[in-house]
C-alpha positions as CSV (number, residue, x, y, z in Angstrom):
1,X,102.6,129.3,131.7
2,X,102.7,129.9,127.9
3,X,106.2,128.6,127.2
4,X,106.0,125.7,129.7
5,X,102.6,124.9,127.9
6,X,104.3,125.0,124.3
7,X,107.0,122.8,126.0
8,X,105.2,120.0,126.9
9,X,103.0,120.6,123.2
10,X,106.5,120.3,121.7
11,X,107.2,117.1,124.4
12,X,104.0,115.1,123.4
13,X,103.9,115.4,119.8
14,X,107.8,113.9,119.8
15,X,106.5,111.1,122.3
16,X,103.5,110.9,119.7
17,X,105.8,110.1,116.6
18,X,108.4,108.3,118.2
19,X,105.8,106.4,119.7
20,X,104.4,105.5,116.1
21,X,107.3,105.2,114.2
22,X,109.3,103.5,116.8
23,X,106.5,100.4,117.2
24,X,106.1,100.3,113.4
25,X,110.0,100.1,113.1
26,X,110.8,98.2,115.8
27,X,109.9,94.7,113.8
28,X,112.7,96.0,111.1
29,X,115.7,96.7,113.0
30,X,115.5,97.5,117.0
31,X,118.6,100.3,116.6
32,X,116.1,102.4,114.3
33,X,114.2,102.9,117.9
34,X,117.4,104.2,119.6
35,X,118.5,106.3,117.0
36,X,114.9,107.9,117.0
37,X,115.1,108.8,120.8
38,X,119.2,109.9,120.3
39,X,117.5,112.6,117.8
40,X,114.5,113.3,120.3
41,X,117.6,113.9,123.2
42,X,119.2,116.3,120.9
43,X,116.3,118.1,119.7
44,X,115.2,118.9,123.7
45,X,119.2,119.7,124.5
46,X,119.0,122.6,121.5
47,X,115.7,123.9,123.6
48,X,117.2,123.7,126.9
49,X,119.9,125.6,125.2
50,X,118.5,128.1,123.5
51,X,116.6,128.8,126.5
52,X,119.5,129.3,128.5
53,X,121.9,131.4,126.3
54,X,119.8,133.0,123.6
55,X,120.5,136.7,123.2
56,X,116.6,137.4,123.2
57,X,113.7,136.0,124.9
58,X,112.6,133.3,123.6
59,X,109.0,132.9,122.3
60,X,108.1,129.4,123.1
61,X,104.9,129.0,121.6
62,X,106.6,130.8,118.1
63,X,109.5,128.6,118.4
64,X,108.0,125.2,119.1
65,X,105.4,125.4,116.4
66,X,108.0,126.5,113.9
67,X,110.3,123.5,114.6
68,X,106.9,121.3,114.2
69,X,106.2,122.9,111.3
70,X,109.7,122.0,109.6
71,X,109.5,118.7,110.7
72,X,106.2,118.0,109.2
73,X,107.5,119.9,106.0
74,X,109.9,117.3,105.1
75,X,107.1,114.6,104.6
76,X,103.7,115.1,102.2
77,X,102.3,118.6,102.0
78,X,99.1,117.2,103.9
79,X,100.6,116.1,107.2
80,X,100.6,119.4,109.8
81,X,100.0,120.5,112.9
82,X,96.6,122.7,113.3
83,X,96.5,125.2,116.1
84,X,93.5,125.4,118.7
85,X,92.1,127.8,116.2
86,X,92.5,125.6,112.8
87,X,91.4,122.5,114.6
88,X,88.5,124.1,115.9
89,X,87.1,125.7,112.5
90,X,88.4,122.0,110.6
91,X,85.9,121.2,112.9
92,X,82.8,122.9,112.4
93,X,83.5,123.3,108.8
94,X,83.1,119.1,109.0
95,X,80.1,119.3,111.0
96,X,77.9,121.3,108.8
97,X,76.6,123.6,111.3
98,X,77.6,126.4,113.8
99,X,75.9,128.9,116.0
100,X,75.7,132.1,114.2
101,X,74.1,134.6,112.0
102,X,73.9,132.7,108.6
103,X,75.6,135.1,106.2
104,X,78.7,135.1,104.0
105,X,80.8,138.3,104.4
106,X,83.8,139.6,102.7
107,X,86.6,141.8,104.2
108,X,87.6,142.6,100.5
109,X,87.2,146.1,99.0
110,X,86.1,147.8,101.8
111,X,87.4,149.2,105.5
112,X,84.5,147.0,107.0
113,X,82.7,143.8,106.3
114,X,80.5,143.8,103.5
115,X,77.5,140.9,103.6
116,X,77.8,139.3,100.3
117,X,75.0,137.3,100.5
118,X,72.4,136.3,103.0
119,X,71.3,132.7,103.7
120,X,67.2,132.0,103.5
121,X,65.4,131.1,107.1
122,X,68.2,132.4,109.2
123,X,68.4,134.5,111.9
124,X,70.5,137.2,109.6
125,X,67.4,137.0,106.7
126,X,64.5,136.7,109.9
127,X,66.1,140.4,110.8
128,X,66.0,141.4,107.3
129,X,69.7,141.9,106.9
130,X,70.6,142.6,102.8
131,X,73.8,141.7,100.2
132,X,75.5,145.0,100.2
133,X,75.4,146.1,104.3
134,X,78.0,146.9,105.4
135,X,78.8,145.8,109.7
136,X,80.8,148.8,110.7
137,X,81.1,147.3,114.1
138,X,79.9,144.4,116.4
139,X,79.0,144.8,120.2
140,X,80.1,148.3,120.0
141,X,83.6,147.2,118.5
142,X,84.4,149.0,115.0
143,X,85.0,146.4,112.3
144,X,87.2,149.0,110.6
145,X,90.7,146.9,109.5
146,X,89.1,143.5,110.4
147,X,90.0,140.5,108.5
148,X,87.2,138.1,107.6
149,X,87.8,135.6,110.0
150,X,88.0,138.3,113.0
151,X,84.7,139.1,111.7
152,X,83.8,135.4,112.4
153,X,85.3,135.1,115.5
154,X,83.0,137.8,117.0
155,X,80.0,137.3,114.6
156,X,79.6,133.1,115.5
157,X,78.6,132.4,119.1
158,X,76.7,129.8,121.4
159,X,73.0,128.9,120.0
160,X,70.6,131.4,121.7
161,X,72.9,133.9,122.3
162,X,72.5,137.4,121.1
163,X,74.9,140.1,119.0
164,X,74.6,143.5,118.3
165,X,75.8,144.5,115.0
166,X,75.8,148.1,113.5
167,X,74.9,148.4,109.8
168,X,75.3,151.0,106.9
169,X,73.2,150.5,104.1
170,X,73.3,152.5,100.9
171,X,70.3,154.7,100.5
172,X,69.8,154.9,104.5
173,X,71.2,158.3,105.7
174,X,71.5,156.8,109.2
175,X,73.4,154.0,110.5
176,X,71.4,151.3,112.9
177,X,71.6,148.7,115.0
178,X,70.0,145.5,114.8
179,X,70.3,142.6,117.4
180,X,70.4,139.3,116.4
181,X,70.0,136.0,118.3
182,X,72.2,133.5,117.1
183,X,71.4,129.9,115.9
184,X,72.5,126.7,114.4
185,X,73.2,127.6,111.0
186,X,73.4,124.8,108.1
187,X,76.7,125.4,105.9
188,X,74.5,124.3,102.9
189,X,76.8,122.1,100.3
190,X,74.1,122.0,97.6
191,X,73.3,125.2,97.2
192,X,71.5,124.9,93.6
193,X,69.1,122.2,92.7
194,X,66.3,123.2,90.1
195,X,65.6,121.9,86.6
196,X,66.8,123.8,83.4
197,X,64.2,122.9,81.1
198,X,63.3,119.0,81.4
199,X,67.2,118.6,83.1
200,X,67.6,118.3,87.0
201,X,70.9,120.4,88.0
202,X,72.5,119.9,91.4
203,X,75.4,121.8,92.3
204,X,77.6,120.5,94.9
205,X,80.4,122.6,96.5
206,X,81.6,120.3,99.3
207,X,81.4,117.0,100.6
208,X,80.0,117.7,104.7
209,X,78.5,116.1,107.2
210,X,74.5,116.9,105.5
211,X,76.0,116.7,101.8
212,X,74.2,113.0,101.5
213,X,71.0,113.8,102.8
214,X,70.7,117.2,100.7
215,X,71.4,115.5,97.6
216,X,68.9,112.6,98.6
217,X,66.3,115.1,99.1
218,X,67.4,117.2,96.2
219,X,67.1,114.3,93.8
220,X,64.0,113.2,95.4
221,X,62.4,116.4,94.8
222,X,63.9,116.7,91.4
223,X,62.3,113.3,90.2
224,X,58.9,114.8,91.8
225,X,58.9,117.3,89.1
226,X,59.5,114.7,86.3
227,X,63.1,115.1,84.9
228,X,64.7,113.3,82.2
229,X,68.1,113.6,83.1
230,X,70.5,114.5,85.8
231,X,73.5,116.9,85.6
232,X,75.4,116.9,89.4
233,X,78.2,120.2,89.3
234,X,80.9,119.2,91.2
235,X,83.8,121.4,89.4
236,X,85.9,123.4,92.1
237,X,85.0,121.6,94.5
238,X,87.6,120.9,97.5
239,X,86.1,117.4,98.9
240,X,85.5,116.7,102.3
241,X,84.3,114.0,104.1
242,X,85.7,110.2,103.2
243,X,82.0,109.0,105.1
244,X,79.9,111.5,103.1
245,X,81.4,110.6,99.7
246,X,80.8,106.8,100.0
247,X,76.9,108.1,101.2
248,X,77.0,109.9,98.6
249,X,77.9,106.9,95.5
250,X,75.6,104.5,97.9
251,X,72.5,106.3,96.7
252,X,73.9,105.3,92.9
253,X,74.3,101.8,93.5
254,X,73.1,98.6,95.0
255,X,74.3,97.5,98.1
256,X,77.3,95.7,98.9
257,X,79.9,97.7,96.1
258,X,82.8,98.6,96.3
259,X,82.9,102.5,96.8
260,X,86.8,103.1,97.4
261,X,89.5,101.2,99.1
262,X,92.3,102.8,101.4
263,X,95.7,101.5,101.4
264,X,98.8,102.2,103.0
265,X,102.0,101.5,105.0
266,X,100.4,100.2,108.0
267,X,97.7,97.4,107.7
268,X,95.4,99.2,110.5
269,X,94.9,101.9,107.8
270,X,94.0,99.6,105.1
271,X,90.6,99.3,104.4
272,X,87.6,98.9,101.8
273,X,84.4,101.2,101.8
274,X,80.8,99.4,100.5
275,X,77.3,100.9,99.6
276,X,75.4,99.7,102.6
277,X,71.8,100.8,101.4
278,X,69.6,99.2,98.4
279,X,68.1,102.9,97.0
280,X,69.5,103.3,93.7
281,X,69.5,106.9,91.7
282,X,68.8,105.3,88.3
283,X,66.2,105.2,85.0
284,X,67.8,108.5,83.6
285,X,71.0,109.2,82.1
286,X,73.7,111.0,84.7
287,X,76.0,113.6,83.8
288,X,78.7,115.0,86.3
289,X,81.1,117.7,86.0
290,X,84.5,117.7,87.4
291,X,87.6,120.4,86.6
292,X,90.8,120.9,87.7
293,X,89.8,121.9,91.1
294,X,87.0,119.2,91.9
295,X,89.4,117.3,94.6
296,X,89.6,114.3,97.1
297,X,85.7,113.5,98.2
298,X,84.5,114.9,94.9
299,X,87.2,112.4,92.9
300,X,85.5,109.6,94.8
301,X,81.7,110.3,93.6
302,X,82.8,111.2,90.5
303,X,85.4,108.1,89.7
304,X,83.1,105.7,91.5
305,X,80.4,106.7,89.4
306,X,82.4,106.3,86.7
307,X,84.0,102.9,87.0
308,X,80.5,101.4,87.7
309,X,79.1,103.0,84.7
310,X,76.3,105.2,86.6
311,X,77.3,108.6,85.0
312,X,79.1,110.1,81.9
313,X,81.7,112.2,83.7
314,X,82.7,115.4,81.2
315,X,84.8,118.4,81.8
316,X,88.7,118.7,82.5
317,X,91.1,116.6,84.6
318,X,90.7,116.5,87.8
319,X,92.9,117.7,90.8
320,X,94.4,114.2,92.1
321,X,94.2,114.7,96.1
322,X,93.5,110.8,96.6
323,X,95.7,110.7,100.1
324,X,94.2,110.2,103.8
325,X,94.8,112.3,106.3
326,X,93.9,111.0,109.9
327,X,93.5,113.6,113.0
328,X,94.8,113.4,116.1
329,X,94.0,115.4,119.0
330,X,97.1,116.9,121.3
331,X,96.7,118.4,124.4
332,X,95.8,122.2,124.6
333,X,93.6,122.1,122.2
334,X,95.9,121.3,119.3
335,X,95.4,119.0,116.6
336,X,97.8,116.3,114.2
337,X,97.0,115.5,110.7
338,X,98.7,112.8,109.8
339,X,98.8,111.2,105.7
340,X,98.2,107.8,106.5
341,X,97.0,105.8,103.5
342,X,95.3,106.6,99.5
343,X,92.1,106.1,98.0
344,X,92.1,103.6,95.0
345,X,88.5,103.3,93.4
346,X,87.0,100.0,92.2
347,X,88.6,100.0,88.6
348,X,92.0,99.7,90.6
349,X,93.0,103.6,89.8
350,X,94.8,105.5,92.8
351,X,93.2,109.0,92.8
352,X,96.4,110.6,94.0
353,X,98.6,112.8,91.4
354,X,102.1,112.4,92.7
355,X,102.9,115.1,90.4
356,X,100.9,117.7,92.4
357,X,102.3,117.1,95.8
358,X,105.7,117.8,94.3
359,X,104.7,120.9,93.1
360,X,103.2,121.8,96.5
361,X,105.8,121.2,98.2
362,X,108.2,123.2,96.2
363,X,105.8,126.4,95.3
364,X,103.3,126.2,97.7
365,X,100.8,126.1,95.9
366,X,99.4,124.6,92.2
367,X,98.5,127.1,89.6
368,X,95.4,125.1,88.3
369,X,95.7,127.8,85.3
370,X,98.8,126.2,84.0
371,X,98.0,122.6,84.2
372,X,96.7,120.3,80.9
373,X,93.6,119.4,81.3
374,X,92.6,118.2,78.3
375,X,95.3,115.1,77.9
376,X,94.0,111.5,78.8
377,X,97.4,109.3,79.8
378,X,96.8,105.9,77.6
379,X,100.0,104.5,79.2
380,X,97.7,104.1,82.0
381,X,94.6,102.5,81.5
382,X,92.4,100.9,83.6
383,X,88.6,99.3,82.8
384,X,85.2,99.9,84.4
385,X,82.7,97.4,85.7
386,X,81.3,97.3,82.1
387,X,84.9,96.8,80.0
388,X,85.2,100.9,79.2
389,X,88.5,102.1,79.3
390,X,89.0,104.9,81.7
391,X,92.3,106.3,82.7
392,X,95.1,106.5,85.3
393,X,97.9,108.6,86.5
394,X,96.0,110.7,89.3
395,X,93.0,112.4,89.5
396,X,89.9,111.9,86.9
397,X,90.2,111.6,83.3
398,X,86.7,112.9,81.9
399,X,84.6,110.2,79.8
400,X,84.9,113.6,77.6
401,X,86.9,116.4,77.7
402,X,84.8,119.8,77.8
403,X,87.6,122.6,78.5
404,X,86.0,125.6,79.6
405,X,86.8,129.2,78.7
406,X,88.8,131.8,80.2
407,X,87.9,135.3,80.7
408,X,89.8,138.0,78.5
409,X,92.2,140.5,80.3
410,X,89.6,143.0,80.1
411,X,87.0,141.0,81.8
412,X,89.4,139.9,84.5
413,X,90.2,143.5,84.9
414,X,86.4,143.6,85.7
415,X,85.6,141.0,87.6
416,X,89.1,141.7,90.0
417,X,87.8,145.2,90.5
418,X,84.2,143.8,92.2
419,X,83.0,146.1,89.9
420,X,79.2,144.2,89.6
421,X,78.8,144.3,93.7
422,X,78.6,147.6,94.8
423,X,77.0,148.8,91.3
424,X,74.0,146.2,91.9
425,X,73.8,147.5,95.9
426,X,73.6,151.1,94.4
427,X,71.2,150.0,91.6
428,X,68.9,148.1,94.2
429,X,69.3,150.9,96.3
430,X,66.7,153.1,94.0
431,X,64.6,150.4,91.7
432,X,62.2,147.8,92.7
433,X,62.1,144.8,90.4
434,X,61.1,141.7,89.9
435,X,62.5,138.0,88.7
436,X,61.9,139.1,84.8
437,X,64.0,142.2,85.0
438,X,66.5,142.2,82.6
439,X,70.0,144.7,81.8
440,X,68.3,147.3,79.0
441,X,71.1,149.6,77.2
442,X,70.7,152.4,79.5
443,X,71.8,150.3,82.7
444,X,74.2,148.8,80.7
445,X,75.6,152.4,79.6
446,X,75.5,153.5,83.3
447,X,77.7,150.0,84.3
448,X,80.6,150.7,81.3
449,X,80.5,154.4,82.5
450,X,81.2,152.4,86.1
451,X,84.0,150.4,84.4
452,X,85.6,153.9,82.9
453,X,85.8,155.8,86.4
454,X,87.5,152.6,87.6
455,X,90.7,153.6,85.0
456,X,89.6,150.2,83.7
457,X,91.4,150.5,80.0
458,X,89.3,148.7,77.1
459,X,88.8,149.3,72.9
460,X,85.4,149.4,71.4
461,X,86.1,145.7,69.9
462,X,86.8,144.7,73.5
463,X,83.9,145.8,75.1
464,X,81.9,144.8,71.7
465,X,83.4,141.3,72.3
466,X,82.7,141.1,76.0
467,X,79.0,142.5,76.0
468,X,77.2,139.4,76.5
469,X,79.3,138.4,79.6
470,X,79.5,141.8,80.8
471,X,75.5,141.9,80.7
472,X,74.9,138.5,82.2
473,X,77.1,138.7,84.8
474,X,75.4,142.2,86.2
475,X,72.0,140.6,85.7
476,X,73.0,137.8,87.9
477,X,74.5,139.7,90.5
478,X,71.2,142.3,90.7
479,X,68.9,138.9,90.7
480,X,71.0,137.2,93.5
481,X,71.4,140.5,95.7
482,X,67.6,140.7,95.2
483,X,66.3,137.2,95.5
484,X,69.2,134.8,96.8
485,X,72.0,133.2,95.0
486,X,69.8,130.3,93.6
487,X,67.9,132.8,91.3
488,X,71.4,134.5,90.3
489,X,72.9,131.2,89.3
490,X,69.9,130.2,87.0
491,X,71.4,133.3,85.1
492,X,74.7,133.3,85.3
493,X,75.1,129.6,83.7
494,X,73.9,131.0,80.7
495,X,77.2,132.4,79.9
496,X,79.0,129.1,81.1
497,X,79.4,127.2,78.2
498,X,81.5,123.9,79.7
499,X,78.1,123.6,81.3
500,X,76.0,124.6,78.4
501,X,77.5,122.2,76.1
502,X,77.4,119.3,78.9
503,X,73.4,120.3,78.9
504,X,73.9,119.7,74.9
505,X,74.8,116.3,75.4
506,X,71.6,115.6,76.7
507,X,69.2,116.8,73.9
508,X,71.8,115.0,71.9
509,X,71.8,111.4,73.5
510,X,68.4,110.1,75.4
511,X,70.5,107.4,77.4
512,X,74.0,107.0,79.1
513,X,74.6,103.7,76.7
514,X,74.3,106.1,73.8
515,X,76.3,108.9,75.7
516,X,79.5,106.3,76.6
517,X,78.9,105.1,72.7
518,X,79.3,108.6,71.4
519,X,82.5,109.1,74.1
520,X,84.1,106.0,72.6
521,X,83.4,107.6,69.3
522,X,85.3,110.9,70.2
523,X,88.5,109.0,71.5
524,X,88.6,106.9,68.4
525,X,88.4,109.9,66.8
């Protein structure tokens, strides 16, 4: 049943492309339809063939998804074929919300599944689960050897329905059980949103389906408490959503703008993107963040902010993912994704960075570490609503170019270790504390001791020069195990200083006219 399954998988996603291709090409030249169906006759002989002389069995499933898979490989990195299992999480990662416990768990540095942190007004923190337990096993199944997403597999469930999971937690001598019933569960994408002294910071790490109304409501509640500017984080983050970042720019501007515009081969998949509502985010100056890893969705709020002159964008280049992907659903569950157009943004820029889809498809992968992201391309220049020059060539050129620093070997050595985990599970294991604790010398003396029996090799100068980092980060891991990541982040963005000298711009500059004067200034310069 498997292989005749994978068969007619293999069957309908040929039918699929030579359906497409052969009604788009069939205007051109009629033979190009033909020759498409002589391939599609080979292709099922070399099946029938194998099938009937192969030395060994053959694996259907494992063989029909492989010659997909090199099919798709020969076009953009972004076209594939998801399995029941991808297409299903692409899913509910999309949607926002799933039926499940509500924390996030690691399979890292440990035989089980650690909880890393513990999401506020969920079932997990109703049963008064804590960063640092460890599941050891789940409905009487040990979680010894289980990869995270196993651990999801088991751990997410219908709304209502109830788990049984089996924690160790340091200080207890005894294991226990605790049983949870499971329930929708908000996969929050702006996880931070509180002022830092009269400035309103919103972090965003994704564009999903709630994105728009928690930024609304973060912003509303922001203004509430009386703000005098607005700094939106959306460095490292992936994208999402084309429909959530248009809501997203649509509570920037007026209706009836021009968010994005897709174009592409085929006219069905060409098509422009306006505000639709008259609320307008304004009256304060807007700073957003982007870096080399703020992608797709995130390009879109962040260029579109840009080219209508709504926000000073600052920090490094971004990634340059500005190509559509369309999904199509295939029988037994599986699911298409298909590159069908790009995103150009009202300047006229096209978001996409050619460059980076070549080196995808030859490495794999981008090594973000490696890129420049500090040069602005003035062979390519384009002009914003209000006559500023802004910049093509893919991805987002920063109004101004904040590079951020990079941890020493030592600290990496640290921080790839999860050295400041377990020590701050151990530490809340014994000591109470409150929101104004602090890291005196002796706790700091008992973490570099931690750092020594790790073989972790370091000079006095080192650890004299990484000190500050060293101390903040360990404060901000005690304060989030303690009192949730929000609390840990107000702390740990003290030793970020791309972010601390974006916050400098504001105490600097009381309006955006004065900031994009003084970032005409510094490219003149």
């Amino acid at each position: 049943m498997k292989k005749k399954q994978a068969v007619i998988l293999a069957i309908v996603v040929i039918l699929i492309f030579g359906f497409m291709i052969g009604r788009v090409g069939y205007a051109k030249a009629e033979n190009t339809q033909g020759s498409l169906y002589d391939y599609m006759k080979l292709f099922t002989d070399i099946i029938t063939k194998l099938n009937q002389a192969h030395v060994e069995e053959i694996d259907a499933e494992e063989l029909f998804e492989s010659a997909i898979n090199g099919m798709l490989d020969s076009l953009d990195p972004y076209t594939s074929l998801l399995t029941p299992e991808e297409f299903a999480d692409l899913q509910t990662s999309t949607k926002g919300e799933f039926g499940g416990l509500g924390i996030h768990i690691s399979s890292e540095d440990s035989d089980y599944i650690t909880v890393i942190s513990v999401i506020e007004a969920t079932p997990a923190y109703k049963a008064n689960l804590m960063a640092g337990d460890e599941i050891i096993a789940v409905n009487g199944m040990s979680t010894e050897g289980w990869t995270s997403t196993k651990a999801v597999e088991h751990l997410r469930g219908p709304k209502g329905s109830e788990v049984t999971i089996t924690i160790k937690r340091e200080g207890l001598a005894q294991n226990f059980d605790v049983v949870i019933k499971r329930d929708k569960v908000k996969m929050d994408s702006v996880p931070y949103a509180y002022k830092i002294g009269d400035i309103g910071y919103i972090r965003i790490t994704n564009f999903n389906a709630s994105t728009g109304v928690d930024l609304h409501n973060a912003m509303v509640d922001l203004e509430k408490q009386g703000i005098k500017g607005l700094l939106i984080d959306v460095r490292s983050n992936p994208g999402g959503l084309l429909s959530t970042a248009i809501e997203t720019v649509d509570q920037f501007l007026p209706k009836n703008k021009l968010v994005v515009e897709t174009k592409g081969r085929i006219a069905t998949f060409n098509r422009k993107f306006y505000t639709k509502d008259n609320y307008a985010f304004e009256g304060i100056p807007i700073i957003v963040m982007v870096n080399q890893a703020s992608a797709s969705a995130a390009e879109i709020f962040s260029g579109s902010l840009q080219d209508w002159d709504k926000a000073l964008i600052v920090g490094q280049n971004s990634f340059g993912k500005g190509s559509v992907q369309q999904l199509f659903p295939l029988p037994m569950n599986y699911g298409l994704k298909i590159t069908t157009s790009k995103y150009y943004i009202e300047s006229g820029r096209c978001i996409h960075n050619d460059a980076n889809e070549d080196a995808i498809k030859k490495n794999g992968r981008i090594d973000l570490t490696k890129k420049s992201p500090h040069v602005k391309d003035s062979t390519v220049v384009f002009y914003t609503v209000a006559g500023r020059e802004v910049y093509g060539g893919g991805g987002i050129t920063p109004d101004i170019i904040i590079v951020q620093d990079t941890l020493n070997s030592f600290e990496l050595d640290v921080r790839r270790n999860n050295l400041f985990f377990p020590f701050a599970v151990d530490f809340l294991s014994k000591v109470e504390i409150d929101k104004n604790f602090y890291v005196d010398d002796e706790l700091f003396d008992d973490f570099v001791e931690s750092i020594i029996e790790k073989d972790i090799e370091f000079t006095e100068e080192e650890l004299a020069d990484s000190e500050p980092w060293l101390r903040n980060a360990l404060e901000a891991q005690i304060i989030s195990n303690k009192f949730g990541l929000q609390e840990g982040n107000k702390i740990s963005i003290r030793q970020d200083p791309q972010l601390q000298a974006a916050l400098g711009l504001f105490e600097q500059y009381g309006s955006l006219k004065e900031m994009f004067a003084h970032a005409d200034d510094v490219a003149n310069e």
